[in-house]
C-alpha positions as CSV (number, residue, x, y, z in Angstrom):
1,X,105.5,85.5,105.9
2,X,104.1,89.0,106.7
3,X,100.7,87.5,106.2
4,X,100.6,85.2,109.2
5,X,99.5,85.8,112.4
6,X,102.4,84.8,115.0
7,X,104.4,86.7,117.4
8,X,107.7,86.6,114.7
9,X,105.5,87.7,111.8
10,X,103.7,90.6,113.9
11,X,106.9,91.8,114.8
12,X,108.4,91.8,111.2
13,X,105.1,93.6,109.6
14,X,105.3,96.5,112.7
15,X,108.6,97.5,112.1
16,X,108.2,97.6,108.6
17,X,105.1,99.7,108.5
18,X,105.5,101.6,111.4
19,X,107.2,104.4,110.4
20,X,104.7,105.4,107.9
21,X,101.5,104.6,109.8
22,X,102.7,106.4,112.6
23,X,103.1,109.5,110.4
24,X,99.2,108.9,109.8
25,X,98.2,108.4,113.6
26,X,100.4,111.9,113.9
27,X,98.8,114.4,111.4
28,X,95.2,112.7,113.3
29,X,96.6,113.3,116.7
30,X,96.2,116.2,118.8
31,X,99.2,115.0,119.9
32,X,102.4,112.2,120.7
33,X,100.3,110.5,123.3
34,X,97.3,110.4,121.8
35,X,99.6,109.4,118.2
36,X,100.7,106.3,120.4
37,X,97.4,105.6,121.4
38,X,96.1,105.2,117.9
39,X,99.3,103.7,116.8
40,X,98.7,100.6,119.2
41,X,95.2,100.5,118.9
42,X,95.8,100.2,115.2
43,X,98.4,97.7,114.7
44,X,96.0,95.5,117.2
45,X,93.5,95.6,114.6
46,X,95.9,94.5,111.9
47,X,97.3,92.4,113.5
48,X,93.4,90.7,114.3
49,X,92.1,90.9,111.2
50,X,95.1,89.9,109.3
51,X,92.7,86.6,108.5
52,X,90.2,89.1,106.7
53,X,92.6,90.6,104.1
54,X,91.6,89.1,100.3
55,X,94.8,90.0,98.3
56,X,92.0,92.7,97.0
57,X,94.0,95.8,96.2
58,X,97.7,96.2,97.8
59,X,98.8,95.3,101.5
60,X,99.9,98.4,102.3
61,X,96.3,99.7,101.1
62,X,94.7,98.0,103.4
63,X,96.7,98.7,106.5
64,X,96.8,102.8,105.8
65,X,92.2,102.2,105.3
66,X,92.2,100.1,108.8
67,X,94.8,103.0,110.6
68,X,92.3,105.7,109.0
69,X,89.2,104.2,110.2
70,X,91.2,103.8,113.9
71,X,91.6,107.2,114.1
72,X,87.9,108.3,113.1
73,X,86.9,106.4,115.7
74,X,89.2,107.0,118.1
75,X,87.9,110.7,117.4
76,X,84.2,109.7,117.0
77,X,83.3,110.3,120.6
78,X,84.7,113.5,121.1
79,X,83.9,115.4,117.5
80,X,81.7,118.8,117.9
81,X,81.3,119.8,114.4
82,X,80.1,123.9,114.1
83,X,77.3,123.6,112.3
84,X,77.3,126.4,109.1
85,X,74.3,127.3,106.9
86,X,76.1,128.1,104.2
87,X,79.5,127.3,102.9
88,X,79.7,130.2,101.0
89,X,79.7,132.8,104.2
90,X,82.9,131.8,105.0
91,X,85.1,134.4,102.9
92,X,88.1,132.4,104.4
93,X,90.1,131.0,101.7
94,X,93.4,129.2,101.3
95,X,95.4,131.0,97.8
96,X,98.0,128.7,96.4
97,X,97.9,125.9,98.7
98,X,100.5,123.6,97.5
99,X,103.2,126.4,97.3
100,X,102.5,127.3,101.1
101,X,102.7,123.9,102.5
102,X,105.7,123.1,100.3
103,X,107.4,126.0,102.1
104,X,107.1,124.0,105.3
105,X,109.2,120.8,106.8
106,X,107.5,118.2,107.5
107,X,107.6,118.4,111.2
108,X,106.1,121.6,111.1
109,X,103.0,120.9,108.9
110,X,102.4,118.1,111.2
111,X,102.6,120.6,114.4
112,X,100.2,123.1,112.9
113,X,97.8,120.3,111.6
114,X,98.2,119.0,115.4
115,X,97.0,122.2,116.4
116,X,93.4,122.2,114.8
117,X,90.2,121.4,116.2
118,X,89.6,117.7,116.6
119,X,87.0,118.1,113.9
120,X,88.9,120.9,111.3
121,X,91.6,118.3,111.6
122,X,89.8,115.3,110.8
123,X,88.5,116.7,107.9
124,X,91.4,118.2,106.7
125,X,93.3,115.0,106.6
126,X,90.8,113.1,105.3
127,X,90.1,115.2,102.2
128,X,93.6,116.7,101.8
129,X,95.7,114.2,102.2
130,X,93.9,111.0,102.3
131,X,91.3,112.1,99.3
132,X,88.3,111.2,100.6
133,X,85.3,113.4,98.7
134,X,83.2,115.4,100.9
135,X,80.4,112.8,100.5
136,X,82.6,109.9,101.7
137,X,83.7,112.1,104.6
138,X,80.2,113.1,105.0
139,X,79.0,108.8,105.6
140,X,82.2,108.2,107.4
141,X,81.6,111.1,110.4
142,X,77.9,110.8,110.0
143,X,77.4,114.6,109.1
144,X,76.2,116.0,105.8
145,X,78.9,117.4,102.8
146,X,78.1,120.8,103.7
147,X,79.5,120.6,107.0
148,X,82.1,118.6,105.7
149,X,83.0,121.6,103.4
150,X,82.4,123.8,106.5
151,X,85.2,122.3,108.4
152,X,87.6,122.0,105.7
153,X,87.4,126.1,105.0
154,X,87.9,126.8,108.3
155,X,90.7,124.8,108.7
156,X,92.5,126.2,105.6
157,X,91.7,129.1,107.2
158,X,93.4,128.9,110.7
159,X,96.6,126.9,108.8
160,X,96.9,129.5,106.5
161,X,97.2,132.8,108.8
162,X,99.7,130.2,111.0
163,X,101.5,129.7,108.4
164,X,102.1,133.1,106.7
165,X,102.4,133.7,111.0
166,X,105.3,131.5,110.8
167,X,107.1,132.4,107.2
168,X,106.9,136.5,108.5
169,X,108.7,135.4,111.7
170,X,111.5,133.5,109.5
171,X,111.9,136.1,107.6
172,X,112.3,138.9,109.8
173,X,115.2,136.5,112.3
174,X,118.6,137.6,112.3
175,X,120.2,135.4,109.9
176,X,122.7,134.2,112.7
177,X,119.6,133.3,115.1
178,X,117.1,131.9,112.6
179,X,115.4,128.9,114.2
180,X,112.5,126.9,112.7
181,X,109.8,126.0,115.0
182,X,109.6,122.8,115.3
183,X,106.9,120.2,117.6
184,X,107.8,117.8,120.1
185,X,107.1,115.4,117.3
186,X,110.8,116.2,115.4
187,X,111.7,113.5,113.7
188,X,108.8,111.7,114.8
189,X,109.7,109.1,111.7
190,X,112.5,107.8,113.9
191,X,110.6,107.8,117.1
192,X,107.1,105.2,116.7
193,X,106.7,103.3,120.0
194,X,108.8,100.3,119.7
195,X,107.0,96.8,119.0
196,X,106.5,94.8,122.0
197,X,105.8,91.2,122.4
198,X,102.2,90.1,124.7
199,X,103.0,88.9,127.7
């Protein structure tokens, strides 16, 4: 039923992949409007090119690729990539990745990946989280793997001294006033722009 293109159908397929693709449009955004922008413009594709899908790998596959390839080009216009000559100049390195970003909540990861360049953070989610080789990343942006590589440094980079910013401040709080820092986006999950029918 998910599978056919009707108003009663759409509305069944957005709310049950909303939640999740909107946690993709998120870590793209630079921030919640922009998150709704891509959120809409993406389910509009789905929802348009719902004839197109081949039963060729799984469903929810081929909604995440389409929301990926929404935000790229969403992005596409605007992307200034700093152009490096060599990768290995940048002595800025991120140690023990995993157990840093395992010491954050989710709504903070996604505010300090908010907070990157337009291009660091493109990069970063698509090679960090999404997978993508620097060579696929390379043909989708249309720059080369070096600058690919380039990006993705950099942006370990500034998330890492944010992050070790962020675990020093916790650490030093009073115990009784302790607060995380947390984005606008707080419990962003619960909080996807509600499905509305065309007029």
């Amino acid at each position: 039923m998910l599978l056919k293109n009707n108003s009663k159908s759409n509305e069944l397929l957005y709310k049950y992949f909303a939640p999740k693709m909107y946690g993709i449009c998120l870590r793209f955004a630079g921030n919640q409007m922009e998150a709704d922008d891509i959120m809409q413009e993406g389910f509009i594709k789905v929802f348009t090119q719902l004839k197109n899908f081949r039963n060729e790998g799984s469903f929810e596959g081929w909604i995440r690729r389409t929301f990926i390839n929404t935000a790229i080009n969403y992005y596409r216009k605007n992307l200034r990539f700093s152009k490096f000559q060599n990768v290995d100049d940048l002595e800025v390195t991120l140690n023990n990745e995993e157990d840093i970003y395992d010491s954050l909540s989710k709504e903070e990861l996604i505010n300090l990946v908010q907070e990157l360049p337009n291009g660091y953070r493109t990069v970063f989610n698509l090679n960090v989280i999404e997978g993508y080789t620097h060579k696929e990343i390379g043909e989708m942006l249309n720059i080369s793997d070096n600058t690919s590589k380039s990006q993705l440094t950099r942006a370990r980079g500034i998330l890492q001294k944010k992050v070790k910013s962020m675990l020093i401040q916790k650490v030093k709080a009073p115990l009784e006033n302790l607060t995380i820092v947390k984005s606008q986006n707080e419990n962003s999950e619960n909080k996807y722009p509600q499905y509305r029918k065309a007029v």
